[in-house]
MIGUDREN-139826 format. One record per residue: residue in three letters; x, y, z of N, C-alpha, C in turn. Coordinates in steps of 0.05 Angstrom, whole numbers, plus 5000, padded with zeros to 4 digits. Example, Ala and Ser with C-alpha at 12.3 -4.5 7.8 and 13.67 -1.06 7.14 Angstrom:
Ala526448865156524649105156526449345156/Ser525749555142527349795143525850015157/
//
This chain:
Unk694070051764694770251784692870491784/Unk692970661763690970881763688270791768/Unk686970491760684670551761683770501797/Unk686070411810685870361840685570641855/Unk688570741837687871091852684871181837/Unk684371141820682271351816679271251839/Unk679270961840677070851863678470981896/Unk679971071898680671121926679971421925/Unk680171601910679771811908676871861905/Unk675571691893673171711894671171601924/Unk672871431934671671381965671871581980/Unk673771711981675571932000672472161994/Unk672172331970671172481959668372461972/Unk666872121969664172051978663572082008/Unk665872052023665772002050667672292063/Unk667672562047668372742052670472652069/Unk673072532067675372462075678372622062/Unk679072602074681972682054683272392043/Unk683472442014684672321997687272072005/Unk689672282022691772172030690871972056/Unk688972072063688871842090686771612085/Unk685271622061685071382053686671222040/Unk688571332020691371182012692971052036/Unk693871192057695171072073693270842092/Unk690870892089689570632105689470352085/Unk690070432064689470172049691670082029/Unk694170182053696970042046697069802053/Unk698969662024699769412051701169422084/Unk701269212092701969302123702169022140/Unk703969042165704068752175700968642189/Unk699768902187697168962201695768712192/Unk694368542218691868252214689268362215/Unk687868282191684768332188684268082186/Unk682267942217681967622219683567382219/Unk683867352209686067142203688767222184/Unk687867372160689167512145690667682150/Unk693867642139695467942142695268112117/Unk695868382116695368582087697468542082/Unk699568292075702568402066702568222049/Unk699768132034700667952014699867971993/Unk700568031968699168111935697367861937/Unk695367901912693467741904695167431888/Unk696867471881698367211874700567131890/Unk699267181911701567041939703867161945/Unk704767291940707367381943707767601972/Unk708867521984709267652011710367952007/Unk709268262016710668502012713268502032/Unk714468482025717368512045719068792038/Unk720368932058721669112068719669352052/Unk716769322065714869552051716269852064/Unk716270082057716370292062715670502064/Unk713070422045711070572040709770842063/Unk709370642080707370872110710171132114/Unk712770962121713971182131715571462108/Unk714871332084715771502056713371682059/Unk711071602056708871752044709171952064/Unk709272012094709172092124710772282117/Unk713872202102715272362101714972552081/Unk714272552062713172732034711372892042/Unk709572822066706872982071708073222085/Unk710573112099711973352113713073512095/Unk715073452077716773592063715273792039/Unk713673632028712173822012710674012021/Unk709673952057708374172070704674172055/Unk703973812055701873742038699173842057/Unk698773932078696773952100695974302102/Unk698674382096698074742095697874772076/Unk698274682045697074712022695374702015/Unk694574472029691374352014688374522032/Unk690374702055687974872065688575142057/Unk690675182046691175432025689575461998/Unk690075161989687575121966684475141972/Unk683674971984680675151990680575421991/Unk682575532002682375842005681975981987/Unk683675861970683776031944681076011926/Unk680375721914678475571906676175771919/Unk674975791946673275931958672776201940/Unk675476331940675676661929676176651900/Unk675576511879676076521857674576241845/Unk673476491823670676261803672276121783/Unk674476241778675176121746676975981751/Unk679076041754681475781767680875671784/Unk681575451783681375271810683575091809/Unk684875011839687674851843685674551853/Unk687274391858687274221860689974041870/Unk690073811890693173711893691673421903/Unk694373241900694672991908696772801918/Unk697172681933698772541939698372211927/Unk699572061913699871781900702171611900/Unk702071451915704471181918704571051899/Unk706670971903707670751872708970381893/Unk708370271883708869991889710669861866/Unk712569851862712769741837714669471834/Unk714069191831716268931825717169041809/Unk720068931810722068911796723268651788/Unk722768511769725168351755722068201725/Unk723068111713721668041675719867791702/Unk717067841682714867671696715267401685/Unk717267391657718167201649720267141660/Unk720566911674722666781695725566801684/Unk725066691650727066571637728466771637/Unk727667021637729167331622730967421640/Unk730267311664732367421690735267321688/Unk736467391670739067291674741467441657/Unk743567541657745767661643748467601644/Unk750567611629753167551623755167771625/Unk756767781626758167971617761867831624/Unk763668101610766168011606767668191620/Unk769468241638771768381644774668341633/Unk775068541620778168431609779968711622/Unk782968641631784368741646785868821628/Unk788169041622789169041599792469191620/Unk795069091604797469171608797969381618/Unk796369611602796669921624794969931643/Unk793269791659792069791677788569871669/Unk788069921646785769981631783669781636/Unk781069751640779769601640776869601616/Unk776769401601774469381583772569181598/Unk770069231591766769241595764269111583/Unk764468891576761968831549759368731570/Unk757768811566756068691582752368561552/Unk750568551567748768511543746868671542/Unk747468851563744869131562745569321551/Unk744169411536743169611518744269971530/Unk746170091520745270311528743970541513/Unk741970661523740670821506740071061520/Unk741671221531742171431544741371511575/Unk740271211581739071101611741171121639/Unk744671151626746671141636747270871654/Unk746070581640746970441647750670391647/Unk751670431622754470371621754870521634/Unk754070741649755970911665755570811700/Unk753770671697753670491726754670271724/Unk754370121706756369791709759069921707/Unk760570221690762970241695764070291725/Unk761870451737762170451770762170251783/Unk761470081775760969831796763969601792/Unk765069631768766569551761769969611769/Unk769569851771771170041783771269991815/Unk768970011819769270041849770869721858/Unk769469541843770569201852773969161851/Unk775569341831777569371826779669541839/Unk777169761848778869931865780270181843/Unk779970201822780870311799779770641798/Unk781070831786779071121780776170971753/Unk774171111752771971081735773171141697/Unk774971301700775771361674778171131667/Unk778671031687780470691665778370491653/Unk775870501666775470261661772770441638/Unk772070221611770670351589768270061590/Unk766370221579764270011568763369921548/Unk764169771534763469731500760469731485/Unk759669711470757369651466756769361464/Unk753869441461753169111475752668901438/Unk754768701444756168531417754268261424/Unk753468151408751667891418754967631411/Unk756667671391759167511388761467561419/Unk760567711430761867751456759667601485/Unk757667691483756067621507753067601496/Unk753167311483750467221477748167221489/Unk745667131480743767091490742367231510/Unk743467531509742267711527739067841525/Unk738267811550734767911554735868211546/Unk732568341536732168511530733068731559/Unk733968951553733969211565731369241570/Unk730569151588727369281594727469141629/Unk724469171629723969161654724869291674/Unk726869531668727269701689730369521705/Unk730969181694732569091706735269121693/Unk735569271681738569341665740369271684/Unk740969461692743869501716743169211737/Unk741369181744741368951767743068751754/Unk741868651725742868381713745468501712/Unk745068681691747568691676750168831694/Unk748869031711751469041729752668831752/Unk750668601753751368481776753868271762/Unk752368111737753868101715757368191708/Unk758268381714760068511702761368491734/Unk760368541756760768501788762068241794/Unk761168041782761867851783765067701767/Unk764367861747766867761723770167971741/Unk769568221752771468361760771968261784/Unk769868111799771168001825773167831819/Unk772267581797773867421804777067511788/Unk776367751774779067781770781267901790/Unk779068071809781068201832780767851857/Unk780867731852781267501863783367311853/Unk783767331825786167211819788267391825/Unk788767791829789967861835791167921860/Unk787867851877788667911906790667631916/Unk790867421901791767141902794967171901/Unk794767311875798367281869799467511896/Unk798567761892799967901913800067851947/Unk797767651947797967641971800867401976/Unk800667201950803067051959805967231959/Unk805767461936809267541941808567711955/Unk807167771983807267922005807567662035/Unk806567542028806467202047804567322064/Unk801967422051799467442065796567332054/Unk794867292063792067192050791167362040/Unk789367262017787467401995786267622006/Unk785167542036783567672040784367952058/Unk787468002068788168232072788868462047/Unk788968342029789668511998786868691995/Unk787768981992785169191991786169261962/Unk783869371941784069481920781869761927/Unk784169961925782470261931784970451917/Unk783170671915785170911901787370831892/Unk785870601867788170571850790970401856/Unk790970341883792570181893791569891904/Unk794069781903793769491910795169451940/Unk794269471960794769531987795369302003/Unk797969142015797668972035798669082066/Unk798768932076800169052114803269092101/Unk803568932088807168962075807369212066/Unk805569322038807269522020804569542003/Unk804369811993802569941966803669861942/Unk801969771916803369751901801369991875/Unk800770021855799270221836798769881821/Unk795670021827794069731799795969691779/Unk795969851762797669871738800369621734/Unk802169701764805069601770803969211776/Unk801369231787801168891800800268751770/Unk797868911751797468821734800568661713/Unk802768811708803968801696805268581708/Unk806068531732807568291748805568071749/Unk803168131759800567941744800967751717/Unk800867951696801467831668804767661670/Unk806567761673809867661674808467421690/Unk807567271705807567091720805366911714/Unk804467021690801666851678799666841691/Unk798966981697796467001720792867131703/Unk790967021701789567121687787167371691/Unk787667501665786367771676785067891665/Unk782867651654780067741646778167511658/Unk776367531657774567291665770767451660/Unk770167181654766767161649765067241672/Unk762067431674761067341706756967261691/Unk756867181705754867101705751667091728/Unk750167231719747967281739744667171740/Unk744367041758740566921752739467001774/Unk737367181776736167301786735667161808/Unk735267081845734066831853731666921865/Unk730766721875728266631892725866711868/Unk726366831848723266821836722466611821/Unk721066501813719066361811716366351806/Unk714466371784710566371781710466211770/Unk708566011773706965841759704365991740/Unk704865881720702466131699700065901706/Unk699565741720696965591715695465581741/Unk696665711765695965781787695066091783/Unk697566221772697366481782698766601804/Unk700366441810701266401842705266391841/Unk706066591856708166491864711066791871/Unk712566791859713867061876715967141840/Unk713867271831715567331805716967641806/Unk717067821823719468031833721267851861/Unk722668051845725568061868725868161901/Unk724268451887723168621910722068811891/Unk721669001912719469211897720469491906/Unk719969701893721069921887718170151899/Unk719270321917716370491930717470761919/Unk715670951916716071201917712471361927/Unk713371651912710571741918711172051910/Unk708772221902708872431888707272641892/Unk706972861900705973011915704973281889/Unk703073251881702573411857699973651858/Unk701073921858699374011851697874201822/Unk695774311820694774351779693274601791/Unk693174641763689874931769688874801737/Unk686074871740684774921713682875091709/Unk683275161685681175411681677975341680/Unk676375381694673475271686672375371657/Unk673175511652671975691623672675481592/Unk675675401601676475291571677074991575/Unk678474931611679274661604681774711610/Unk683374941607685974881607687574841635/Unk688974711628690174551655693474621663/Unk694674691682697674651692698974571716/Unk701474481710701674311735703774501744/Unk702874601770705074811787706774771790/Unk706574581810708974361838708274051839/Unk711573951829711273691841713073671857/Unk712573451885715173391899714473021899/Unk717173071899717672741889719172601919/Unk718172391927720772251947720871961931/Unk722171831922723271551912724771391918/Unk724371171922726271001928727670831909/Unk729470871907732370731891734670561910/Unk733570491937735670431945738070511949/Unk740270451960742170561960744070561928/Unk743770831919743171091897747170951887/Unk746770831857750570791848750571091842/Unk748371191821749471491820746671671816/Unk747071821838744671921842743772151821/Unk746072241806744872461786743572331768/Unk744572081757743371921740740771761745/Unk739671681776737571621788735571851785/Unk736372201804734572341795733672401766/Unk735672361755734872531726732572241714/Unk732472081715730671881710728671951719/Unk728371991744725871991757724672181742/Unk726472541737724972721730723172621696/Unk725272571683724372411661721672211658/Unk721172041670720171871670717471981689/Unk718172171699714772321710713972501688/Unk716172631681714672811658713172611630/Unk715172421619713072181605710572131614/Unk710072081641708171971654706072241649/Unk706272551654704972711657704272811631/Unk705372681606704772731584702572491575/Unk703172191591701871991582697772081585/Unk698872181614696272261623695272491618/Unk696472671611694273041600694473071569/Unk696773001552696773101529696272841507/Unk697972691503698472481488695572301480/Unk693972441463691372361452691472131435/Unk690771961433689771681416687271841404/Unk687071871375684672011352685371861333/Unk682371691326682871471295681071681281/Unk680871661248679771871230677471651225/Unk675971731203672771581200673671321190/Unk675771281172676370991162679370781184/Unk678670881209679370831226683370821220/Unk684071001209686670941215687871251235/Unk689371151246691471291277691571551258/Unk690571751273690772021261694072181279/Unk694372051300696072171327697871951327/Unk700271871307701371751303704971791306/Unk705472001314708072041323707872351339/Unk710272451349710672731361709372961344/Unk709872881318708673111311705573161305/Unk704072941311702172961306700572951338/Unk701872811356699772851382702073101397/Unk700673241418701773381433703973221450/Unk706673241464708173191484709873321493/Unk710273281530711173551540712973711536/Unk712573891533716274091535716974121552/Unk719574331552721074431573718674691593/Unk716074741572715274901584712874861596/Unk712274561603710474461614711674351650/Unk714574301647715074201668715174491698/Unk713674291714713074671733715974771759/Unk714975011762717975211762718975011788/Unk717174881797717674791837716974441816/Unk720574371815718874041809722173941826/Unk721373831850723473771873722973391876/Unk725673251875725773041876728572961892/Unk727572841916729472751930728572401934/Unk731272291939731572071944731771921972/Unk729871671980729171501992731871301997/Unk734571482023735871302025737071122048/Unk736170902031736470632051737270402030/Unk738070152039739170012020737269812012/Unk737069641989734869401991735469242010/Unk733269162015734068912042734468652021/Unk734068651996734968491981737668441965/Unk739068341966742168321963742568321926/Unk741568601925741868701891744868821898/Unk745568951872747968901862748369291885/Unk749769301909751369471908748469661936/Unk746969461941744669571954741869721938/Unk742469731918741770011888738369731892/Unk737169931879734269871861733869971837/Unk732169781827731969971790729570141791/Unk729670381775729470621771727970731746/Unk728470561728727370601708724670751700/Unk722270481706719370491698717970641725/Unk719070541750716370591773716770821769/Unk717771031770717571381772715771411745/Unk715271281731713471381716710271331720/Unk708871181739706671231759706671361774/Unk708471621776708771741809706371881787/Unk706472041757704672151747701472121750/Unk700371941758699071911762697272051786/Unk699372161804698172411813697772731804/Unk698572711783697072951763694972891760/Unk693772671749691472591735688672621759/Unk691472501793689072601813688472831830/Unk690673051814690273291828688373461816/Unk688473281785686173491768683273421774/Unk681873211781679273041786679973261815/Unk681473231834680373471854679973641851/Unk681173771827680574021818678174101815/Unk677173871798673873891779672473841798/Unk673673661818670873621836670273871865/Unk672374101865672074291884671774491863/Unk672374481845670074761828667274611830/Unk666574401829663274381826662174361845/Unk664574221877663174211893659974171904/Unk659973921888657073811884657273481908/Unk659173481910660373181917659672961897/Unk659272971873658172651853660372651842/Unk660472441833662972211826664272511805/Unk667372461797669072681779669172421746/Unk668072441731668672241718670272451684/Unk672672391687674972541675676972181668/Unk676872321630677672111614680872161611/Unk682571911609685072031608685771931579/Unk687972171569689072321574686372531583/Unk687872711609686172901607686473171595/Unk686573231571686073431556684273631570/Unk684573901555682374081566679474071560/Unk679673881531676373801525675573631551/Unk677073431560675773301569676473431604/Unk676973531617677373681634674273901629/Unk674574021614671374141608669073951609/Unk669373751592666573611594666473511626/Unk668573421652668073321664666873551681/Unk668973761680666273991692663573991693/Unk661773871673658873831664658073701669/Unk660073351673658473181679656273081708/
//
């Protein structure tokens, strides 16, 4: 990814263009060059429900990217030592394990006498707030408040053979997973009440806690208990496999995401020409997550996972010593960001529309792609360097970009 943005930025730069309107010319698109359409990756895979043109369009508005960037020359013009710099950078990102096998999750719903519901699923939580979205999703299938139903930790004697928490596909598997096990339990319940109402399954609503027919309300709690008296079962297994993907590793070829996840990041820096030193003012963020299970928990990722990204790229130095062992081997030894690096204007709104792909609840994962939106730091600073030298020759700036190397690119 970066080394694509860094060749686009460098076209834009050679051909005295703006930056953003070479990005947007060399989106994918339904657009035919000859025979060829641009909507297809290099290993075949068709871009479907892209978003890209009309996300990026809209960030250029909101951030107000067109009166900035002629505010910046302005400034840049009247001042030798600081210099700003900004960029705009899209993110493309598949979603689901490039390993086929991994796409898949279990999980358990158990219904309990006071109307309580337990949760085992096989993903990991590690403060990502997955359990707090499979509890929503669980909840919602039941019709229940969020605080009956709990999420256990993840037990391999409960729900074996679970793929790793990674890939950004937590909640898809594992909530769809848990979606599945609560349906079919509000299916064995929508079953019994619909018979002692003498109506079909499918008029029985589960909302605010109630069990609702054309006849009469009943409280979850009250059906569960007549549920149980009548032997009716009220836990059940669900089970999830990712579909339509598929790669052949000997082609190279074939459709190994689900769908794909767009955003884009609107970043601007200054750096000092004298020392190198570098800061990032303003970011505005637009992302797409699809239609958002919980959006505090979506933004706060994003913000997260750009600031990682803006550490990956300015601070976080790789230094071996003369007998080649890792001198920058944990936090305390390389630099990473604080609270006082993140800048005063860092605005992140969400991209909402649903997947056109039938994930769990309309939602997209969230995880990893906000962490390439960073990547427009890395190209607000190369504009930086390259409008203090204003020489037009290539910006050649090593990442991480540090202020050494932010200085040396000054020179080069």
């Amino acid at each position: 990814m970066i080394v694509t943005e860094v060749i686009l930025g460098d076209i834009a730069r050679h051909l005295q263009l703006d930056p953003l309107a070479v990005r947007q010319r060399n989106l994918y698109s339904e657009e035919a060059v000859g025979s060829q359409r641009r909507n297809t990756t290099h290993y075949g895979m068709p871009v479907e429900g892209n978003i890209l043109q009309p996300l990026l369009s809209k960030l250029e508005l909101s951030a107000q990217y067109q009166s900035r960037r002629k505010a910046i020359l302005a400034w840049n013009a009247s001042h030798s030592t600081l210099k700003r710099g900004m960029a705009i950078t899209p993110v493309k990102f598949g979603i689901s394990f490039t390993a086929t096998l991994f796409n898949q999750a279990g999980a358990l719903v158990h219904v309990y006498l006071d109307g309580s519901v337990q949760v085992n699923h096989g993903g990991v939580e590690m403060g990502q707030g997955l359990n707090t979205k499979v509890a929503q999703i669980v909840a919602n299938e039941l019709g229940v408040p969020l605080h009956s139903v709990l999420c256990t930790a993840s037990d391999t004697s409960k729900v074996p053979n679970a793929s790793a928490t990674a890939a950004s596909a937590g909640t898809d598997l594992n909530g769809r997973a848990a979606q599945f096990a609560a349906a079919q339990v509000r299916s064995n319940l929508a079953a019994f009440v619909g018979g002692l109402d003498g109506v079909g399954a499918g008029a029985v609503e589960f909302k605010g806690g109630q069990v609702i027919t054309p006849q009469t309300s009943r409280p979850f709690g009250d059906v569960v208990k007549l549920a149980y008296a009548n032997r009716i079962q009220l836990w059940s297994d669900g089970f999830y496999r990712t579909p339509k993907i598929h790669y052949d590793k000997t082609t190279l070829t074939g459709r190994p995401f689900f769908y794909f996840a767009y955003g884009a990041a609107c970043t601007e820096v200054a750096i000092d020409t004298l020392t190198g030193e570098n800061k990032v003012l303003r970011v505005d963020i637009l992302h797409d997550v699809g239609r958002s299970i919980n959006p505090g928990l979506d933004i706060g990722q994003i913000e997260g996972a750009f600031v990682q990204g803006m550490g990956w790229l300015t601070t976080e130095e790789l230094v071996w010593n003369a007998q080649g062992v890792l001198a920058t081997h944990a936090p305390s030894t390389y630099k990473i960001p604080t609270a006082g690096d993140v800048p005063a204007h860092f605005k992140v709104d969400l991209w909402d529309a649903p997947n056109t792909e039938d994930n769990v609840g309309g939602s997209k994962a969230v995880g990893e792609p906000p962490f390439m939106l960073a990547i427009s730091v890395f190209e607000a600073l190369r504009d930086a360097v390259a409008q203090a030298r204003n020489d037009g020759l290539e910006v050649k700036l090593m990442a991480p970009a540090t202020p050494e190397q932010v200085l040396r690119s000054l020179t080069l």
